[in-house]
N, C-alpha and C positions, 0 to 999 in steps of 0.2 A: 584643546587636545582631544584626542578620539578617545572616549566612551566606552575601551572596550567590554569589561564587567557589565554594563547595559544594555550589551550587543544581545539581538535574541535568539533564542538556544532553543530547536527543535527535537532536541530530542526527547523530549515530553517525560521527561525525571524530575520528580519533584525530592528538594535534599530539605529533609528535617530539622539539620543543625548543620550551619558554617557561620566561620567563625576565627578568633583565636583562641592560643591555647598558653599555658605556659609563663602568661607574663609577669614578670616581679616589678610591684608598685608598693610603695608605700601608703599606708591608711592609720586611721586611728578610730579605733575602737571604745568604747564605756568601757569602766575599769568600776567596778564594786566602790572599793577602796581609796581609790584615787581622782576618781574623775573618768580620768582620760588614759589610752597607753598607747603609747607609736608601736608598730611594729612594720613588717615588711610581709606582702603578703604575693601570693600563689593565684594571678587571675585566669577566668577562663570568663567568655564572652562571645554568647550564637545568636542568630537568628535563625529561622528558614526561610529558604531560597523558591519562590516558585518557579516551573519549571520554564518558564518561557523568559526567565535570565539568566545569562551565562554565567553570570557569578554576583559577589556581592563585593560593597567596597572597603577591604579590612582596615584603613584608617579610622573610617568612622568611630568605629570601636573605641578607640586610644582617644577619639577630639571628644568625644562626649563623656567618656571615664575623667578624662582633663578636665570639664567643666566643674563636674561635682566634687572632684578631690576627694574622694570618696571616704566619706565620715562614714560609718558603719551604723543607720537607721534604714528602720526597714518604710519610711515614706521616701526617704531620700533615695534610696534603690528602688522606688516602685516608681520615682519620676524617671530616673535616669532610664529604667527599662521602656518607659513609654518612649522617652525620647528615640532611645536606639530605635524601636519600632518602625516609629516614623520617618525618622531621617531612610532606615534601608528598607520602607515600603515591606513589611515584613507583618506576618500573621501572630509569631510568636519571638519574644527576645527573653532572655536567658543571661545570668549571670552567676557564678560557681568562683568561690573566694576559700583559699585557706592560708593559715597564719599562725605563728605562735602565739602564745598568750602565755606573759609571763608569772605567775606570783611568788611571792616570801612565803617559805614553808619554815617554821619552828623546831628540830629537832626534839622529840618528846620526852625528853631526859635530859639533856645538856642542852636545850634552849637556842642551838644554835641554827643561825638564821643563812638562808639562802634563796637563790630564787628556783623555780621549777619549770619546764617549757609543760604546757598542754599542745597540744593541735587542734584548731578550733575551727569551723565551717560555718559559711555561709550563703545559701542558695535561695536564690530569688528568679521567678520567671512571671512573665506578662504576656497576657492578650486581650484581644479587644475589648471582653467581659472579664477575664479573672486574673487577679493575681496571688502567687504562690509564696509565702516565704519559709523557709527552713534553718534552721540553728541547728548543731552539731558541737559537739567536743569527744577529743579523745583520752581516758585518763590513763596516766602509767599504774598500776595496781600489783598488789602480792598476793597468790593464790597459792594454800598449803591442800595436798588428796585426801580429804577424808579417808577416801578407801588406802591409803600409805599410811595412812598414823593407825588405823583400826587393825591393820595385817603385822604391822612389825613392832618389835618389841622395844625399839629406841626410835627416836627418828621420825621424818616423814618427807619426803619430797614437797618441795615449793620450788617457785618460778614468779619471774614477771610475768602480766597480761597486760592488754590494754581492755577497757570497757569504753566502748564507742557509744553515744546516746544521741539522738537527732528527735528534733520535737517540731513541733509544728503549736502554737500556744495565742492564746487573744489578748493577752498584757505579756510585758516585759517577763523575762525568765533569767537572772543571769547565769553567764556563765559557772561563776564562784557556786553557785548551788548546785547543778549538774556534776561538779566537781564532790563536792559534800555527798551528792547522791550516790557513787559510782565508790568515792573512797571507803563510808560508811557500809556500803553493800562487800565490799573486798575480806579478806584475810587480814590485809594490813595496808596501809598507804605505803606509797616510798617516797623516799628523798633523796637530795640530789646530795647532804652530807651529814653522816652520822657516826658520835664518838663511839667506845666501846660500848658503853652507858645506853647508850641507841639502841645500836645494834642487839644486843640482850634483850633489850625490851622489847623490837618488834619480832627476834626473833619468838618470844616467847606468845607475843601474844598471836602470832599466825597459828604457832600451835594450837591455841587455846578457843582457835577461829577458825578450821578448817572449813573451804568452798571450793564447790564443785565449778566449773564456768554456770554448772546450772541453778548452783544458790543465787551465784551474783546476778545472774542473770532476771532471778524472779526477784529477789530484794527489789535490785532499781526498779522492777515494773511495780511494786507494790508502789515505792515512793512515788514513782510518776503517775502511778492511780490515783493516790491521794491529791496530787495538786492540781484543785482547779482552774490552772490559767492553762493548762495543756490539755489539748484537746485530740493528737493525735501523736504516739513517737513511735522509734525504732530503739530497740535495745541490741548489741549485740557486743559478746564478750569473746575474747581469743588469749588463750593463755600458751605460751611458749616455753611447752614441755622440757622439764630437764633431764627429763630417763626415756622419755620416748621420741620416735623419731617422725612426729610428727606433732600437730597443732592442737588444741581442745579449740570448740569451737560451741557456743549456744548463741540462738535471734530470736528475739519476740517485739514482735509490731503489732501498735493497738491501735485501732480508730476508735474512741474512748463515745462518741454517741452515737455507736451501733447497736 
C-alpha cells in the first residue's frame, strides 16, 4: 500500500514534536513497600519530524510501547526511546507518563487505614548522544497563613495545596520519600479518612505549623539540598485559597552543581 506519511513534503517546516497524545495504558511501577503496584497510566509519545516528510507513522508508537509493556525503569525507557528513534528515522524521541500511585495512610489518632492517590510523572527523552530522565510527584498537602493567625484573635484560614517536586537524581529516589519530603515541609498532611480524634489533631497542629507556600517551598528545597542522589529539581507549591479569589503560588529550581 502507498506510503503516504513518507511521501515528501516541501515545504521546508521542520516539527519538533509529533506524536501521540492522551493514551491510557496500563504499567506497573516499584512500590517502596510492596514490590510492585499496577496502575493505569496517562501516555504521551513524540518524535521530531524532519521537514522533507510529510508526516510520521503514529502506530509505531503503540507497537513499540507493546513490546516493552512498560515496567517503569528508567534503562527500560531509555531502550524503548532508542528504539522509537530508530524505527521513525527521528533525531529526538520523547516519552511523558502520568499515573496515580497509591499508598495506606494511618490516621494519626484513630489508626485508621486508607489508601491516598499521589499524581506521579514520568519523563524520559533520547538522542543520538543524550539521554534525559525526569521523576515527579504531586502531593495533596494543608497549609495554615501565618499572616491570618498573627492578625486575628481566634482562628486562622487553611486550605489544601498540592506541592509538586520533579528531580532529575543518579540512584534511585523513591517516590515514598518525595512524598515524606513535601508532607513533613506542609502545615499538615491530609488524608483521605479521619475520626473526630483526627481531625482535632491535625487541625490543631496546622495551627501550631503555620506555612506560607514560601516556607514549604524552601523546606523541600533544603531537603532536596541535602540529598545526594539528586542532582537537579524543581519545586513548586500552589495552595487553593479559601478567602481569596485566587491561587498562592511559589517555584524554586536548582541545578545543585552550579
Amino acid at each position: 500500500m502507498k506510503d503516504v506519511q513518507n511521501q515528501k513534503d516541501d515545504r521546508n517546516v521542520y516539527l519538533q514534536r509529533v506524536g501521540i497524545r492522551n493514551l491510557s495504558y496500563p504499567i506497573t511501577v516499584m512500590d517502596k513497600t510492596n514490590g510492585y503496584q499496577d496502575t493505569v497510566a496517562k501516555i504521551n509519545m513524540y518524535v521530531d519530524l524532519p521537514e522533507h516528510f510529510r508526516g510520521t507513522h503514529m502506530s509505531r508508537f503503540v507497537e513499540v510501547l507493546n513490546k516493552y509493556r512498560l515496567g517503569i525503569d528508567p534503562k527500560l525507557i531509555r531502550q524503548m526511546l532508542e528504539e522509537l528513534r530508530t524505527k521513525l528515522k527521528a533525531s529526538t524521541a520523547r516519552v511523558e507518563i502520568e499515573f496515580p500511585y497509591f499508598l495506606v495512610k494511618e490516621a494519626p489518632v484513630s489508626g485508621q487505614k486508607s489508601f491516598l492517590s499521589y499524581t506521579c510523572r514520568i519523563e524520559g527523552q533520547k538522542t543520538f548522544e543524550k539521554y534525559d530522565f525526569l521523576v515527579g510527584v504531586g502531593v495533596p498537602i494543608l497549609t495554615l497563613c501565618p499572616c491570618s493567625k498573627e492578625i486575628s484573635e481566634y482562628g486562622a484560614h487553611n486550605q489544601r495545596a498540592v506541592a509538586w517536586i520533579h528531580i532529575r537524581s543518579r540512584k534511585l529516589v523513591w517516590f515514598e520519600e518525595l512524598i515524606e519530603y513535601a508532607e513533613q515541609a506542609a502545615s499538615a498532611p491530609v488524608y483521605t479518612i479521619l475520626k473526630r480524634p483526627d481531625e482535632k489533631y491535625i487541625t490543631e497542629r496546622a495551627y501550631e505549623n503555620p506555612r506560607f507556600v514560601e516556607d514549604v517551598a524552601r523546606e523541600i528545597a533544603l531537603k532536596l539540598n541535602a540529598d545526594e542522589r539528586i542532582f537537579w529539581y524543581r519545586v513548586e507549591v500552589e495552595s487553593f485559597e479559601s478567602i481569596h479569589a485566587h491561587n498562592a503560588y511559589a517555584c524554586v529550581t536548582k541545578y545543585k552543581e552550579e
